[in-house]
N, C-alpha and C positions, 0 to 999 in steps of 0.2 A: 394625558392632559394636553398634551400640544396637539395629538388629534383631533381635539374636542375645539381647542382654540382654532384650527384652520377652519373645522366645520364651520363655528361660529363666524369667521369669515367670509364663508363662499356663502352664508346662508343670505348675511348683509348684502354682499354685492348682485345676490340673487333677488330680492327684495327691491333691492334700487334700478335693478333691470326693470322686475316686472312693471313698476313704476312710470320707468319712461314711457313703458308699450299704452297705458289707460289714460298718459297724458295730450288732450285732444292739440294736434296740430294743424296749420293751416287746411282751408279748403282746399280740395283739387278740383279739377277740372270736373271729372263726374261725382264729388261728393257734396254731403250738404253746404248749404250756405247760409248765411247769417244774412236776414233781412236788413237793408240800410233802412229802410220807413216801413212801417205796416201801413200807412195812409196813403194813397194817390188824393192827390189834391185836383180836382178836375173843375178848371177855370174856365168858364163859358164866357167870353167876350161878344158882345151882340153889340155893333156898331151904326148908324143911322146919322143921315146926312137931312139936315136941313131946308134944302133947297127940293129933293125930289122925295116921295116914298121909296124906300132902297135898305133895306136891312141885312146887313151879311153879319155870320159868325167865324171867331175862332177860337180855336182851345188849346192849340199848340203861335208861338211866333210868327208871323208870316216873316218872307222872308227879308222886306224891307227895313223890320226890328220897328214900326211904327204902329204895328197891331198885335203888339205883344200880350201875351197871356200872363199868370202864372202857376201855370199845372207844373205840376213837379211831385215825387216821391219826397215822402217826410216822415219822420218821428210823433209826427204829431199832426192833428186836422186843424187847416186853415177857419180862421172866421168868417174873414172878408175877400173878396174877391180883390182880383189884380188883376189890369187892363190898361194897355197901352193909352195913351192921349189921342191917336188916332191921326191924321195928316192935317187938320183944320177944316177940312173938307164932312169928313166921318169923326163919329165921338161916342163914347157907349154910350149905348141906349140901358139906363136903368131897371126898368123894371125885369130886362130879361138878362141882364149880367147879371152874373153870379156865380157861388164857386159850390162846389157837391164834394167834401172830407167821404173816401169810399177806404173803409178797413180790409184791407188786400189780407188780413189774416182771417175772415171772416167766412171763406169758402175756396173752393178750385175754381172759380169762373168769375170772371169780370163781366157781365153780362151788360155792354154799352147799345144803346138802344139810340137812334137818332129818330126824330121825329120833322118831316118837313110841312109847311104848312105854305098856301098861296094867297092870294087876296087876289081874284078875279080886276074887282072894279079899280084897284091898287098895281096892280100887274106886279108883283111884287113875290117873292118866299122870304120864308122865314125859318131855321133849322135850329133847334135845341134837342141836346144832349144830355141833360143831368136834370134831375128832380126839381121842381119848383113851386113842392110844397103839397102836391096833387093838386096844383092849377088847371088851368084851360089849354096851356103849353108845357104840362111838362113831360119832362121824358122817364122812364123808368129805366137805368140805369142803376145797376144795382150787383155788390158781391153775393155768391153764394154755393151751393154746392151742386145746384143743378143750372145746366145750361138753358136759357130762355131761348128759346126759338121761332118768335113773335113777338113783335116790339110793343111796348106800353103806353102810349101818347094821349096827351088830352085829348079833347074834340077840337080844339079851338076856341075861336071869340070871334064874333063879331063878322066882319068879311075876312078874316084869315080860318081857313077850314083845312085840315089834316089832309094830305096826297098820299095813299096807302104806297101808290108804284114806288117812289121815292123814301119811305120809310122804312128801316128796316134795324136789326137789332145782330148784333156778333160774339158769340160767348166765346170769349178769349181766356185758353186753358192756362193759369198762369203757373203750372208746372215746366210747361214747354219749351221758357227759356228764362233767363235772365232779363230782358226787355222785353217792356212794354211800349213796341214801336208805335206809339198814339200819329194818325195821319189827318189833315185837311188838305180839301181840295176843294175851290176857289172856283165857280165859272162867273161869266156872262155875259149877258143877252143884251144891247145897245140900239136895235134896229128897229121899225115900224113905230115909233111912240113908249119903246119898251125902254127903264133905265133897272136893270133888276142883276144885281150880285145872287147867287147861292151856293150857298156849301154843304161838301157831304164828308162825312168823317168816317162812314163805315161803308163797307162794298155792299151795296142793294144787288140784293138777290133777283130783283122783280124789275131790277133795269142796270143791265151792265154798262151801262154808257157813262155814270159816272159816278166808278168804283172809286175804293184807296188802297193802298196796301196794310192799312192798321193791322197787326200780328205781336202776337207774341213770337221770340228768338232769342238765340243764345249772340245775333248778332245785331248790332246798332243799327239802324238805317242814317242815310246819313242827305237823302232828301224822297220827296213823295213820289209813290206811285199812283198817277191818277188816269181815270179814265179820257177819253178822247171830247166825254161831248155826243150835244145829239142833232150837231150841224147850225143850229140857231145858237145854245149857247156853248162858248167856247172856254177854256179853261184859262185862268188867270194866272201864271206862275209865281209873280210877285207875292200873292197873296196867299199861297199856299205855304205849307210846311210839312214838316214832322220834327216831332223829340223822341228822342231813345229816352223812354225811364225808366230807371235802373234800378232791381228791386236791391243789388248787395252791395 
């Protein structure tokens, strides 16, 4: 009988061992991780000034905190857009702000597509990123399981017509890291007659002059990588950024 009562013991404390081992404990470093948002909220801020034709965008803060965005990882898809008030100078321009709710659970690829567009007689671009509705600007950006390799753009409107060299699209494997280093980069042109901001938010294949570093990492960035410029326009620092979004 008392052999039977230890058994009965060690069988308990054998039970509550195995126990411990099936109860899930923190992440490590190389194990899974629990999503903070399945959402990227991805906030297109498109700003225009009064006084000249001149439209620049941004999607991340510039660094001034005056042409703030609000893209961010979330639990849930934004409705409305969020866009800084702009210096009194610039102020969003409505019909192309706006925000694109992208379910990060929905495939392995972030497929961000940027789409540039010029106005000849306007001397002017104009660059969007996120859907807008399958308009005349919008960008096809989009989650999924295959990587896009050609960017999706309207045709345009009017005197703004699509610049292939400049357009281009980045499937960002969101296995690869923890962040979603999202990047802008800020030029411009001021000389001969010209008053012309533009931004590009993914590295163009088809002109490395003005890349970004946008990447997925297991590390933060903690300001942009941008290209040089193509000698006319120059790069804006002020108005650039990056945000590290954090998918855990």
């Amino acid at each position: 009988m008392r052999l039977q009562g230890r058994a009965r013991k060690w069988l308990a404390a054998a039970a509550a061992a195995a126990l411990l081992l099936v109860v899930p404990g923190p992440a490590t470093a190389d194990g899974p991780r629990q999503l903070a948002g399945n959402y990227l909220n991805l906030h297109q801020c498109v700003y225009s000034s009064p006084r000249v034709v001149d439209y620049f965008t941004t999607v991340v803060p510039s660094r001034d905190g005056r042409f703030t965005t609000g893209t961010a990882t979330s639990t849930a898809p934004d409705q409305t857009r969020s866009c800084g008030a702009g210096d009194g100078n610039f102020t969003p321009h409505h019909p192309w702000a706006a925000v694109q709710a992208l379910d990060l659970s929905a495939g392995r690829y972030l497929n961000l597509h940027q789409c540039v567009y010029y106005s000849d007689g306007q001397r002017d671009h104009l660059t969007t990123v996120i859907s807008l509705g399958g308009g005349e600007f919008s960008a096809g950006t989009n989650v999924s399981d295959t990587p896009d390799t050609a960017p999706n753009c309207g045709p345009g409107r009017g005197l703004y017509a699509l610049i292939p060299l400049l357009s281009d699209v980045k499937a960002l494997d969101l296995s690869a890291g923890r962040y979603v280093n999202l990047q802008q980069c800020v030029y411009y042109y001021g000389a001969g007659g010209f008053d012309d901001h533009f931004t590009t938010v993914v590295p163009t294949r088809r002109d490395g002059r003005f890349t970004t570093g946008t990447k997925v990492s297991n590390t933060p960035d903690t300001a942009p990588t941008c290209g040089r410029g193509d000698g006319n326009f120059g790069l804006i620092p002020l108005l650039s950024g990056t945000k590290a979004l954090s998918r855990t």
